[in-house]
Every structure is written in C-alpha cells, then in structure tokens.
N, C-alpha and C positions, 0 to 999 in steps of 0.2 A: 587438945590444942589450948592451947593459953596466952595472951597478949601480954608484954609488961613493958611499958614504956613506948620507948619505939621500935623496940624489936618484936618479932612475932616469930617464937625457938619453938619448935616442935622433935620429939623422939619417939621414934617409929623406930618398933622390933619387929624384926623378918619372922613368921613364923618356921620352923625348925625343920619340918617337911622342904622346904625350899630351898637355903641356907642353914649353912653350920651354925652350931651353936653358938660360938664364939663371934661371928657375924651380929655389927652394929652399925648403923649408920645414924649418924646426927645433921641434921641439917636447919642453917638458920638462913632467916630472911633479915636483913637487914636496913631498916626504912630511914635513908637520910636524903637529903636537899644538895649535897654538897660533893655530889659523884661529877666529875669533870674528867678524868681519866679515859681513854677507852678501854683499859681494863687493868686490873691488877698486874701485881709483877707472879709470874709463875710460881706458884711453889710443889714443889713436890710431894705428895702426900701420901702414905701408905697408902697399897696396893687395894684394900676395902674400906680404906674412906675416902678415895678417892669421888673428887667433885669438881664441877665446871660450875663456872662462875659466870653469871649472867645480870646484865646491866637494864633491863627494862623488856618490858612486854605489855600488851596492850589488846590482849583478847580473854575472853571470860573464859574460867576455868573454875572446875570445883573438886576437891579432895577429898573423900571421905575417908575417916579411921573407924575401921569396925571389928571388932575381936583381933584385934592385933595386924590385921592385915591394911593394904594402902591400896582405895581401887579410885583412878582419876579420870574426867571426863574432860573432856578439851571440846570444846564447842569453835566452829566453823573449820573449812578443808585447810585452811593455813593458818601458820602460830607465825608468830614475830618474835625473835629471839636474835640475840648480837652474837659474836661469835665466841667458841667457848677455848677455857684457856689452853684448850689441847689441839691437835688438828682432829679433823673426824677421820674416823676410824685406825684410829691408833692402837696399836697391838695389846691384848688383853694375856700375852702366852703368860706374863709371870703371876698371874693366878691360878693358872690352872689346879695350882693345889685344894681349888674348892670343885672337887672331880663333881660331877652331874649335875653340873647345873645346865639350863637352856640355855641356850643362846640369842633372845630376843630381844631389843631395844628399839631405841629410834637412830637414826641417822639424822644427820645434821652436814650439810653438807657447805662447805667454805662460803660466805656472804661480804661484802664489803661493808666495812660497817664507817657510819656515818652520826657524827654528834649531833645530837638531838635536845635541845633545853636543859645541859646535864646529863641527860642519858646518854646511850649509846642502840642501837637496832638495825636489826638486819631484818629481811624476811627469808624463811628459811620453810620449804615443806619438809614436812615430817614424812618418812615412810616404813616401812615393816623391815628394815635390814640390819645387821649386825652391829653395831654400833654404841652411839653413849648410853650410860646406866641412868646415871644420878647429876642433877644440879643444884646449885645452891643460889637463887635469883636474889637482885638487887631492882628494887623499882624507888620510882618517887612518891615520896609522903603523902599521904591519905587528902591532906588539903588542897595537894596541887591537881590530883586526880579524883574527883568528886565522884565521878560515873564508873573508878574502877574498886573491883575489892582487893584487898592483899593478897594473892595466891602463894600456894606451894606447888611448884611443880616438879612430882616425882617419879620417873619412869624407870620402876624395878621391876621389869615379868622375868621371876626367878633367874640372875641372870648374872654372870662374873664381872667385875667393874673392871674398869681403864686403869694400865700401869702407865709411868710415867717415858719410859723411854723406846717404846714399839711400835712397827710400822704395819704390821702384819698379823694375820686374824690368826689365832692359836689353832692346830691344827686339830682333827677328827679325833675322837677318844679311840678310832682303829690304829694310827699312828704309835700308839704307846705300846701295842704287841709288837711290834717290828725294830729288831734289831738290828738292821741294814740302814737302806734307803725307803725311803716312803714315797712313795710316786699318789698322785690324785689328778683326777680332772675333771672337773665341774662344770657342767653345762651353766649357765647364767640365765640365756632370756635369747629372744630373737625375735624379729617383727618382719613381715612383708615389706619388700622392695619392688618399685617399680623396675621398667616397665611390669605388668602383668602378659605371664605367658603360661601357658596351660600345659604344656611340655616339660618347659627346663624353668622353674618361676626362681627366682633370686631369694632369699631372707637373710636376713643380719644373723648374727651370732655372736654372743659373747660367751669367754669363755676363760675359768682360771685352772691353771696347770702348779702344780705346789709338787716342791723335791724339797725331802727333810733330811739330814744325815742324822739320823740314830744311830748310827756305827760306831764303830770303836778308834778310827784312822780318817782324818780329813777328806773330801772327797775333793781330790784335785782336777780341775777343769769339767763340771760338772756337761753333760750330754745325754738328752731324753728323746728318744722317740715316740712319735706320735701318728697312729696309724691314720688318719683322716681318711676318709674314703667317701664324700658326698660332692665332689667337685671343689673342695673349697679353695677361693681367694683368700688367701692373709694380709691384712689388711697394716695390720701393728700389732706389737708385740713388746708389751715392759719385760725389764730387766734380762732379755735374749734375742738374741740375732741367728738365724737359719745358720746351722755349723757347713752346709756346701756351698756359702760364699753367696747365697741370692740377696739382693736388697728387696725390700718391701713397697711396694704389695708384690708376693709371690703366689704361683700356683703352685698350690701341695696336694692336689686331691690324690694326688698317691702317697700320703704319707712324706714326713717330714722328722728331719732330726735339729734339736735345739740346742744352742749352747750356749753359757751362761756371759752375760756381759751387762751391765760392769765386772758383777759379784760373779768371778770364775768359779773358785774354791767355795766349801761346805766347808766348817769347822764341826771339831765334834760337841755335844753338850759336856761331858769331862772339862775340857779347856774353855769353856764357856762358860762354866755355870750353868747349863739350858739357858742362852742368852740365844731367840730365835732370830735377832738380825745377824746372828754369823751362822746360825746351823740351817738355817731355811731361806727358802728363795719362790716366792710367787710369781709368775708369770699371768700379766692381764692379756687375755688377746682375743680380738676384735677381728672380724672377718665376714665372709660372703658366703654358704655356701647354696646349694640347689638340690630341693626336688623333696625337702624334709618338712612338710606342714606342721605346726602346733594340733594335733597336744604329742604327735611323734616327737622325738629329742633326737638330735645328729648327733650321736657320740661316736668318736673314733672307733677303729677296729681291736685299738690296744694301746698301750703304752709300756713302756721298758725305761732300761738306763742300758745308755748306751756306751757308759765307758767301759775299758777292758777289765776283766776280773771279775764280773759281777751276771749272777744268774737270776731272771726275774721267771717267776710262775705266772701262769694267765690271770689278765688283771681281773677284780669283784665287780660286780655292777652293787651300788650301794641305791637299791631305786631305781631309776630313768634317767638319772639327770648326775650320778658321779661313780666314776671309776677307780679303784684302789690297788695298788697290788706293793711288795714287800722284796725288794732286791737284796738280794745278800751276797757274801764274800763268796766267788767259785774257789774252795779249798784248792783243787788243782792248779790253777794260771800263779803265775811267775809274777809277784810286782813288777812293775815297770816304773818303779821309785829307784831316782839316782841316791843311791848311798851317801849318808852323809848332810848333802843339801838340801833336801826335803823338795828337791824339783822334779818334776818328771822327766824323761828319758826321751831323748828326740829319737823320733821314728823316723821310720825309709816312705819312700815313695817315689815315684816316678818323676816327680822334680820337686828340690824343697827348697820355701824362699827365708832365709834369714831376716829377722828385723832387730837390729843390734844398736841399744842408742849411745854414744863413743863421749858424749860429751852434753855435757845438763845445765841449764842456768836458770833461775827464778822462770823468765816469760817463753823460752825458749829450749830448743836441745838438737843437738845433731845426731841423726840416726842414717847407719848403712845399710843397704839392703843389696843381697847377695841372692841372686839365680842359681839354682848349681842345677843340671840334669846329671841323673842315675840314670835314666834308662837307656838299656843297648843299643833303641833304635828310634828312642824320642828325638826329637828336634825344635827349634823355634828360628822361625826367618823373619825380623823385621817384630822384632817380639811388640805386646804392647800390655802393660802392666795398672791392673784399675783397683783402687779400692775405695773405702768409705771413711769418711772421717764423722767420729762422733762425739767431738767434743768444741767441734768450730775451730778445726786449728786450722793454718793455711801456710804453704810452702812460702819461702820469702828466696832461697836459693837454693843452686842444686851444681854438683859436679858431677860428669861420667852420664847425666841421663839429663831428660828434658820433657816437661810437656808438654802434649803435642796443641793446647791453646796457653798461650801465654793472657791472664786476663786476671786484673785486680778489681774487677768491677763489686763483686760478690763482696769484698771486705769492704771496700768504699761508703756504699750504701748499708753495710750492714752491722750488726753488733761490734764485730775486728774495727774499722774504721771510727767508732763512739770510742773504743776504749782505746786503740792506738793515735791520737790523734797527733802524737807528735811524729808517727812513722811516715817515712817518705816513700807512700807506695806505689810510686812508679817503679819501684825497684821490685816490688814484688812479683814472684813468678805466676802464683796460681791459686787463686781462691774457691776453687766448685770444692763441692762437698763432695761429689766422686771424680777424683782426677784422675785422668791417663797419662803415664808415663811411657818415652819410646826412646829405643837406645839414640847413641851421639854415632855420628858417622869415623872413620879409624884419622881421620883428617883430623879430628880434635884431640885425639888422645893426649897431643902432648901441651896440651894450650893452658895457660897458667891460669885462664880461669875457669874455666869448664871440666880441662881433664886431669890430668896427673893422677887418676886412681890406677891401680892396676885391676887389669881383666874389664876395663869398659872400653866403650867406644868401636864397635863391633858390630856397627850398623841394622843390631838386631840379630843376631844369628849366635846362635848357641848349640853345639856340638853335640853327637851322644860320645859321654867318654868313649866307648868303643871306635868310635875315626880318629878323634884328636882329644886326649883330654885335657888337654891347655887349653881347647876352645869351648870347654864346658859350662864354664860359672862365667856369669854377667855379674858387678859390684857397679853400684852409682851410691852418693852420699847426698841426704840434702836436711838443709836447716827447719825447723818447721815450730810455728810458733804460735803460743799455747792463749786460752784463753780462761777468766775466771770458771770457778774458784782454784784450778789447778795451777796455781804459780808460783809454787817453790819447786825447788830441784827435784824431789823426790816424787811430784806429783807426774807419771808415765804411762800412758795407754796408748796402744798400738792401737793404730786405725781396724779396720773389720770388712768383712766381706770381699776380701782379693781375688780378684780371676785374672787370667792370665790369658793370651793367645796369640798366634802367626799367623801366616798366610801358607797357608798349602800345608799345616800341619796338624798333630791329630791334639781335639780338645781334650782341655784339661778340665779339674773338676777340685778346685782347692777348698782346704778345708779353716775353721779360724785358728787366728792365732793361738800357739800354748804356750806359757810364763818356762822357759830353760833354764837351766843355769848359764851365767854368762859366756859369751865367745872367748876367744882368743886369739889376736891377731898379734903375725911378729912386729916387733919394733920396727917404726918405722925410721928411726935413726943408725939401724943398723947393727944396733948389739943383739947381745945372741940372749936375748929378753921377748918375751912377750907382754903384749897390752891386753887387758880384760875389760871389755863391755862393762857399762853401768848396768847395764839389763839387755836382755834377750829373750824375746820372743819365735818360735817357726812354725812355718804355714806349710800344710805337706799334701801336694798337689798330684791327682792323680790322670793315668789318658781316661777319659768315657769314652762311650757311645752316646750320644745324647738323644732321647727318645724322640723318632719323626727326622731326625738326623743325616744327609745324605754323605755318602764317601766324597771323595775332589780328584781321584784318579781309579783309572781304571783297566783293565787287562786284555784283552783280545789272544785267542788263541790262533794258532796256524800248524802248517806239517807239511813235511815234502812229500806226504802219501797222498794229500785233497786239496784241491788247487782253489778252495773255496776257506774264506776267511769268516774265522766265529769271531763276530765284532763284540764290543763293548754291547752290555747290555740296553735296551733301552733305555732313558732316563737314568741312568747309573750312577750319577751324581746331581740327580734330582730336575726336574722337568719346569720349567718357568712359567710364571701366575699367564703370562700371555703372550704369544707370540704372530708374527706379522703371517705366520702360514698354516694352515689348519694341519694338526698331526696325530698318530693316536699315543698316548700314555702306555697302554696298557699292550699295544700288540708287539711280539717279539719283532726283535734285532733282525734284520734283510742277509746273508750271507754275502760275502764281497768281493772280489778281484782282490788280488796282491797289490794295485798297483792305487787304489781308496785309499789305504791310509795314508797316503802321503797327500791328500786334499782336503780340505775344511770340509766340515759333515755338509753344510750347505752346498758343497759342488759336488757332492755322493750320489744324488740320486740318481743319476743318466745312468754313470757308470754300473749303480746297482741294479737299476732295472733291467739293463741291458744286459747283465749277470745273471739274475732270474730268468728274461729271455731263451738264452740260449741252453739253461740248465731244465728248463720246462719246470719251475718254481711257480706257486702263486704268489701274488704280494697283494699283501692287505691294503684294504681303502677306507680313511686316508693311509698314508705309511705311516710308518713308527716314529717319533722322535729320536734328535741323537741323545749320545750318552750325557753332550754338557758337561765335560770335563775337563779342567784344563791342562791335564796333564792325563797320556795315555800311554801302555806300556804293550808291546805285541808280545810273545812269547812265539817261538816258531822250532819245532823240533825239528831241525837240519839232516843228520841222518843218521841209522839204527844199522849197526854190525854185530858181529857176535859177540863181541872183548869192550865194546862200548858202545856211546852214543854221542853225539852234540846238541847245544840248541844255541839259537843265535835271540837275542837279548835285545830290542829297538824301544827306545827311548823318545818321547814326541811331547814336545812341549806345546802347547796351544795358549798359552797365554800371554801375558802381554807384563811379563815379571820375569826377571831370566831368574836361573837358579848358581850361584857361586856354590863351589862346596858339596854338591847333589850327592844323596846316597840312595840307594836301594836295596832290598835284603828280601831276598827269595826263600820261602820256606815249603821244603819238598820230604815229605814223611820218609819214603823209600828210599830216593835217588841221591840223598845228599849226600851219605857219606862217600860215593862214589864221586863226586868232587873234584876235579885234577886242576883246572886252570881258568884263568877269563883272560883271551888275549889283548884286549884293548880297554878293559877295566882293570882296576884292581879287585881282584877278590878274594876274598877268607872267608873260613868257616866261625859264626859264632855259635858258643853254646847259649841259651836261654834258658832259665827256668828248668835246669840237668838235662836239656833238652840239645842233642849235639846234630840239629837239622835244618838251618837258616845259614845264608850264605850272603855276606856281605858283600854289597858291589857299591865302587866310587872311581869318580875317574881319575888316570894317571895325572902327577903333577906336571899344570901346564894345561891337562885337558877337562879340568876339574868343572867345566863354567856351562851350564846348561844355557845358550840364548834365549832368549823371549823371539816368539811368530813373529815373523818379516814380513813386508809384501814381496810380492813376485816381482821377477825383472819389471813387468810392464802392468803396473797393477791396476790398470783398465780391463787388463783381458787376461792374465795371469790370475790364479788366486793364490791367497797367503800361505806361509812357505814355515812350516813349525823350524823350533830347535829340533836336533837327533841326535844322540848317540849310541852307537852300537859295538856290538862287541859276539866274539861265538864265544860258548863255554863249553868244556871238553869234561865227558864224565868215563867210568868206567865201572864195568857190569863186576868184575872180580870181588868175592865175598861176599855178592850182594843178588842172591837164591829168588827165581821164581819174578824180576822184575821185568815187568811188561810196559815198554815204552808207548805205544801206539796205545793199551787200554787207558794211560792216566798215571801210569808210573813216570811216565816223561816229561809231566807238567805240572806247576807248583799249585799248592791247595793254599797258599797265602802269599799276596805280594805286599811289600810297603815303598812307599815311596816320602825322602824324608820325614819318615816317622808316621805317615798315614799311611792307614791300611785301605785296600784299591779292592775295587768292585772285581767279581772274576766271572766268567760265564758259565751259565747254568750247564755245560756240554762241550765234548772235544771234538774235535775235527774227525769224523769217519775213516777209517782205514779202507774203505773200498776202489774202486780201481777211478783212473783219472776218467774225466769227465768228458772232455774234448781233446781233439789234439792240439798243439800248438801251433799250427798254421792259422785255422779256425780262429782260436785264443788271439793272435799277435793282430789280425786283420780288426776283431773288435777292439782292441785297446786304442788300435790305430785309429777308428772311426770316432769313437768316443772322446779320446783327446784334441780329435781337431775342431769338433762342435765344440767343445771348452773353450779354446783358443782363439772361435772367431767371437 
C-alpha cells in the first residue's frame, strides 16, 4: 500500500489457484471534499473489472495484503454503505467464462440513500449470499474525519464479478451438460409459523425454480411441473402464474403446473449470444407448507417440463436442498410449430376462448373475445367469464357483454385515476383486478350501443355444436386501457387466469393464454376480404371433475317388474353444512312409491315410511338425506318383448331457474344401437370419441322450455309442483345377441344433463314378483295423500 497525495491506489493480484491468470483487479480510493452527487453516472466496465462505487462509510475496518492474497476484517454486525451503481444481485452469467470459481460475496440489498455533509449513506447489512464482488469507496478527507482511517474495502472469496446488464444468478455448472432444457429447484430457507400445532404446524418456504433453454429451437410458451406434496399454500410467485387459471394464493399440495408470464418464450443461446435474460427465467416463490421441520427440507416429488415434445428423466437431488434434471427433444412427437410464423398451433379442447386485440393505440386497444364450445355435450347457461388483469388495465367500455358490477371506484382512488386525471370516469365500466363478465340479454342484440356484434347477446347460453351450431360461439368486444410503461401500440398482454362457468353445467378447468398467429375475421363492410387481428392469443378450456366436487343432477331407476322406486342416491349432489332437521349422510336411499317423485323430498317421508311399512323394510334412524339436486331424471323400463323393449324418460326440474333449450344424452353400452325413436323428444344417436353409444334427447320445437318448480294450486297445503317432461323411447333387440333388459342391459351406465353428468344408483330395480296387490297399493296412496292435503 502506498499513499500519494490524496489518493490512496492500491493493486492486488488474485493468487492463480483462485482466478485466472489473466485476472486483475485495480482499485482506487479517492479522498476529496467536494463529492455532492449521490453518485456517479454509470459506466459500464469490463466484465473483471467491474466495480461499485461508494460514497462514504463510517465503521472501522482493516485490510491486510499478505503474500499476495487480500484477507479483510469488518468490525461491528452492520457496515454503512450508500447504494452501489448496480442493483444487487445483478446477473454474473456473462462471466462464466472464468469456469470454477465459488460463488461467495456479500449482498447489499437496495437502501435509501440520504445526503450527508457531502456524502452520501445508507445502512446496509451485509450477509453470506450471492452477490457483489468488488467496490471502489469514496469517503471524506482525512481532516474532516479525525476518528476515521482511510479503508479499502474488498470482498473477493474467489468469486466471478458483476456484468453490466443481468438480472439473474448464472446457472449450476450441471447446466452446461444439458442440451435441452434445464429444470432446477432450490429450496431457499423457511421459519415457523404460528399458530403452533403439534399435528399439522405451518412453516414458510421459500423457494427458486430456474428453466434454461440450452436447446437448439426457442422454447415457446414455456410450462413446468412441480410435484409439491406437503400440503403447500402458494403464496406468490415471480415471473409465473398457475397455467389451470388459479389466482394466488393457491393450494397445490398436489402438485402444480407453471407457466411463464410475462417472459412466455426461452430464446436459444445461438440467437443470443448466451444472453441469460432471454434464454433463462427464475421463478421466486414463497409459500406455506406443513408438517416439514428444519433441518428436513420440503422438496417436491419431481419436476418436469411440461410442454409437448419433450422427455424429462427423474430429477437429481443435488444435496437436501436442490433438484435438477435435463429435458430433451422426444425424437418421435410431431412439432406443433405453425410453419412459417414461428407461432404455435392452437389446440382443441372442450371449449376454446379467443382473445383477439382488432385495434391498438398508444393508452389503449380494442380486444374481442370469442366462446366457441367443441364438445358434443358441453353447455353453458347464463355463462359468467372471470379473469386477471396484470398490468392495472381497466375496462372503460364494452359491446355484446357486460359486467356483472359496474364500479370505477378502484381507478379513482388508485394509480389509473393519478395518471388519467383528465378521464371522465363516470364513464368507465369496471376497474377490479378480477372482473366478471355476463352475457347481454337477445333484447339488446340490436342496440347501437351495447350490441351489433354478431353471436352475442344470448342471455348466457351456448350450445353444444351437436343441437344447434349457430348457438355455439358467444363474441363480446370491449376497450380496455393500459397503464405505464406499456403505452405504445405494440405494447399487448392478455390478462391471465380465466375461468369460466354456468348454472347447472359441468366445470371447466382453463388453461393460460398462448401468443397465435393472428385471427381472421370477414370484412365487416362486406367485401369478400378478410380482417386480421393485431394479435391473438387462446385459452383452451377443458370439463373436470373438481376434487371434493358434487354432481347437480341425478338418476333414479324404476321397472314395470318392482313397483318399488331406486331413488337418487343419498346426498347425491352433495348434502348441506346444516340443516333445520336432523338426517344421516352416510345411510342409503329409502325405496319409494311411484307416486314420491312427483313431491319435494321434504313431503317424502310419510309416503316412504309408509312404503317400508307395508314392504316390511327397515328404515334407518335418523333417515337418510335427499339427494339435493336440482334437477332429477327417472329412467323407468316400460316393457320387455321378445323383438324389443321401451323405456319412458321423466325429466323434473326442482329448481327455481327454468331451462330454455334443455338437452340430455343417454349413454347405454349395449342397448344403443338398438335405438328406434323418442316420441315426444327429439332424439339421435351421437357418436363420441368412435364411440357410436349416446343418444341425444331435446325437446320438439315449441316444447323445448324446461319450467322452473311452481307452487301447488293452494300452497298452504299443496306442495311445490317441479317442471316435467317426458317422453317413451322405443328400442329393438334385432342384431343385438345375448341383451338382458331386466339384469342392466335396459338401463343407461351414464346420463348428462345439459352438459352435466348426473349421479346414477348404486343398483336396479329386482326382477322378482310384485309385492302387494293393487287394491292394498291404491288404499295407501289414498291415505297418504290426504294426510298431505290437510
């Protein structure tokens, strides 16, 4: 070390064991009076001479240089340092060319910095993490600080320096054998969470997820799986959103799949340069899980990639605390790259939503969004359409749809309302962050300001092409206007996390948007021209089951050989947190009179008990719950000949929503192609899935309209009175060998009911001989109904 003037230059050589040969670093301290700045202007410096510049410090420190190496003591648990000219923990990848080196430093983690007599200071703890190398300090002149000495403070533990333009920690030296994708997951840290429970105890978790495209071809719309398996809450998650449409905090403890957002696409290093903000993408994510004490580590059961075309081997455990494994091209799968435009290929699904934006301007842009159902026997009644906005945009208008809170409060009060201050937003439609959209009712369709699209305004209900395929696609258009720094035209992101749903119809389970090639709509002027989208995104939404999930309709069997009715199951569409009368869950369905379904489960009992009575049944104590369903369907096999059979088809609405439009679809393994007619339906055979055994039933035009429950004539002493429709279906036995009506050949092994598939009974009706006669029978019905009546 050597003093000369006012500067105090010192040069330190890395010993060679540590760093390359060619590895230098110089660093000066510079002692003037006259610093007022709070810090220099940036400069970019080669990759190993890279230095932060620091404006004052004010705790004792001592450096020593001893055979060429630099070992430094810092005295007290915190230093004071202002902030340095890079952000912390800025990406080190375009060093890697100095292979083995460690990766230790200190972190510095962002501080406010505050002018000081000249100076500049933050207070900053130091700690053990991936972070800055080297700094080059600036303090005040020796006379103004009597009590301080001039230090160098250097923190080299063998260790790659700061490049100028990265955001992201260069990846594991395992990454470099991998020719694919690189998958990693890194446990981080985690602390006890109240409350305290000795069973199921809570702990945080932090945790980074790193996908590298090492390949040879861009990795479009990137998607990873991630096995979780300790209960976990997700809490947040950088740069990804749950690709099945959940908003956060979600539960994943079954496993979870990610998809990338903002940064969809992986570019490869070829077209990059090894440039890691386009070929790599870290995910930070924070969450809850349960039942994993310190020093055990919660790591997932796996991870993969889950786009198509790509085969992942079981991941490496690298230690306790990180998981790696190495995806590559499946030689066999078919790109699913549109030729040409470098977009992907829009897939099928059971209903897929277009997000198409038609027109762009600096603050704003007009985007359509298109419903279409594919599936033979999906539906949506009263649809209602929810997603996320993630950039603070807010609806200001809308044609063809509407949502269902009109409220500008949220931009008033908030960032939209600072920056638009000259918008007059009374006008605006909708400012939540997750807004629901609901169709226009067919009254508005043609209204100049609301409708004139075609295909809206259809009060919610969307067809399966298989009834009407005119009534299949919903189209609504609305303006929606953008906030910084996205304010040029080109600047387009599709909101995130769309779900969709109806009333009475089966859940869907959407997935995120994927970047298309654009749409194309005809001229709307009439020429025999088309218009192309600025951009187009689709969202490809599929039916589930949703776990814990109950059916909404339900089946009941009958037969003209047992004069006893196999009800809806108990609880069949799911049993209520609390009810005004004590019932069991868990005990089977009571057997019923023919003459029960046609009265609310609530005025069933007399009549059941007294069914049990006379059949010398026991019945459980309490009874059983009903099924709770608002829609219930009988199936009744009419009667068996040798050349055929019948069954008669009963339709019972119990809700309080009528059905326009109703359809039903019977799927009978045996009996279907034996098929002949429905005489007071329409019905046809559809095939599914090569499958030629489902039988479409809807009603004739005119009778198409299922009512919503009525009350009775006198509904003090009457009880309510469902919709009905029915109908008999005519089948026949010819080329159809060995079928057994009475064992189960007679009766469908799946019903749906618009688009929902319907609970069925554990058991058919007995083929053994009738029970009572009918004299007996008509004297009970008689008694039973007049105790109802008074």
């Amino acid at each position: 070390m050597q003093r000369g003037g006012d500067a105090l230059a010192i040069r330190t050589e890395i010993a060679p064991s540590k760093l390359p040969s060619n590895f230098s670093l110089d660093s000066d301290i510079a002692l003037s009076s006259a610093i007022r700045s709070r810090r220099p202007e940036k400069q970019l410096i080669p990759c190993r001479d890279r230095k932060a510049r620091v404006h004052d410090m004010d705790r004792t420190r001592d450096a020593i240089v001893k055979d060429g190496k630099l070992s430094i003591e810092i005295t007290g648990a915190a230093a004071r340092f202002p902030r340095p000219e890079y952000d912390a923990g800025e990406d080190i990848s375009r060093c890697r060319g100095q292979a083995g080196l460690a990766r230790r430093s200190v972190a510095m983690p962002e501080g406010k910095n505050d002018s000081v007599d000249g100076g500049v200071k933050s207070r900053w703890n130091l700690s053990n993490e991936k972070r800055v190398q080297s700094f080059e300090l600036y303090r005040k002149p020796i006379g103004a600080m009597p009590t301080l000495l001039p230090i160098l403070l250097l923190l080299l533990a063998a260790a790659a320096p700061f490049c100028a333009s990265q955001t992201a920690l260069a990846p594991s030296p395992a990454s470099d054998a991998c020719n694919g994708v690189f998958l990693s997951y890194s446990y981080g840290g985690g602390s006890q969470l109240p409350p305290t429970n000795a069973t199921h105890q809570a702990y945080r978790f932090q945790s980074t997820l790193t996908v590298l495209n090492n390949g040879a071809d861009d990795l479009k719309s990137w998607m990873v799986s991630v096995g979780f398996q300790h209960d976990e809450l997700l809490v947040s998650a950088s740069n990804a959103v749950l690709a099945d449409g959940s908003s956060l905090p979600a539960s994943v403890g079954n496993g979870t799949v990610f998809a990338g957002y903002p940064t969809t696409d992986l570019k490869t290093a070829i077209e990059t340069a090894g440039d890691l903000t386009q070929m790599q993408v870290q995910v930070q994510l924070v969450g809850t899980q349960f039942g994993v004490k310190s020093p055990d580590v919660p790591m997932p059961s796996n991870i993969s990639l889950a786009n198509d075309g790509f085969v992942c081997p079981a991941p490496t455990l690298q230690g306790k605390s990180e998981m790696q494994v190495c995806c590559t091209k499946d030689t066999n799968f078919k790109a699913n790259i549109t030729v040409g435009d470098g977009f992907l290929s829009r897939k099928s699904g059971d209903l897929t939503i277009m997000y198409d934006v038609i027109r762009t301007y600096d603050s704003s842009y007009w985007a359509q969004v298109t419903i279409a159902n594919h599936n033979p026997l999906g539906r949506l009644d009263n649809w209602k359409l929810s997603w996320d906005w993630m950039r603070d945009e807010f609806i200001y208008t809308m044609k063809g749809a509407y949502p269902n809170v009109v409220d500008s409060s949220d931009c008033i009060f908030g960032t939209q309302g600072t920056y638009y201050q000259s918008l007059d937003f009374s006008n605006v439609l909708n400012c939540e962050k997750r807004p629901t959209i609901i169709d226009l009712p067919p009254t508005k369709a043609n209204d100049t300001t609301l409708g004139l699209i075609p295909n809206c305004c259809r009060n919610g209900t969307i067809l399966p092409p298989s009834m009407d395929p005119s009534k299949s696609t919903s189209v609504f258009q609305m303006q929606v206007y953008k906030m910084p720094p996205d304010l040029n035209r080109s600047a387009l992101s599709p909101p995130q996390n769309w779900q969709i749903n109806g009333t009475l119809n089966p859940d869907y389970q959407c997935g995120q948007p994927i970047r298309v090639s654009p749409s194309q709509f005809p001229d709307p002027s009439g020429l025999p021209s088309n218009t192309t989208a600025v951009a187009s995104w689709q969202v490809v939404c599929n039916i589930t089951q949703a776990k814990g999930s109950s059916p909404r309709c339900c089946v009941s069997f009958s037969s003209y050989y047992n004069e006893s009715i196999v009800p809806c199951q108990t609880c069949a569409c799911g049993c209520p947190s609390s009810t005004s009368q004590t019932c069991s869950a868990t005990a089977p369905a009571i057997l019923l009179p023919s003459e029960a379904l046609l009265v609310p489960f609530e005025n069933r009992s007399a009549l059941a008990l007294a069914w049990a009575d006379l059949n010398h049944r026991t019945v459980p104590n309490p009874l059983p719950c009903g099924d709770n369903c608002g829609v219930s369907i009988n199936w009744h096999v009419y009667t068996d000949y040798t050349k055929g059979w019948t069954a008669r088809v009963t339709i019972f609405n119990w809700d309080e929503t009528s059905f326009p439009d109703w359809f039903a679809a019977v799927q009978m393994d045996k009996a279907a192609p034996g098929f002949e007619k429905a005489y007071s339906f329409n019905g046809t055979m559809l095939e599914i899935s090569g499958a030629n055994n489902t039988i479409l039933l809807q009603g004739l035009p005119g009778l198409n309209y299922l009512v919503a429950e009525t009350d009775g004539a006198n509904p003090q002493k009457d009880p309510r009175v469902p919709g009905k429709q029915q109908s008999v279906m005519s089948f026949t036995k010819k080329n159809i060998a060995g079928i057994n009506v009475p064992g189960g050949d007679g009766f469908p092994t799946k019903v749906f009911f618009n688009g929902e598939e319907c609970a069925l009974p554990s058991f058919y009706p007995s083929s053994g001989s009738r029970s009572m006669s009918n004299i007996v029978y008509s004297v009970l019905v008689a008694s039973v109904l007049f105790k109802l009546m008074q």
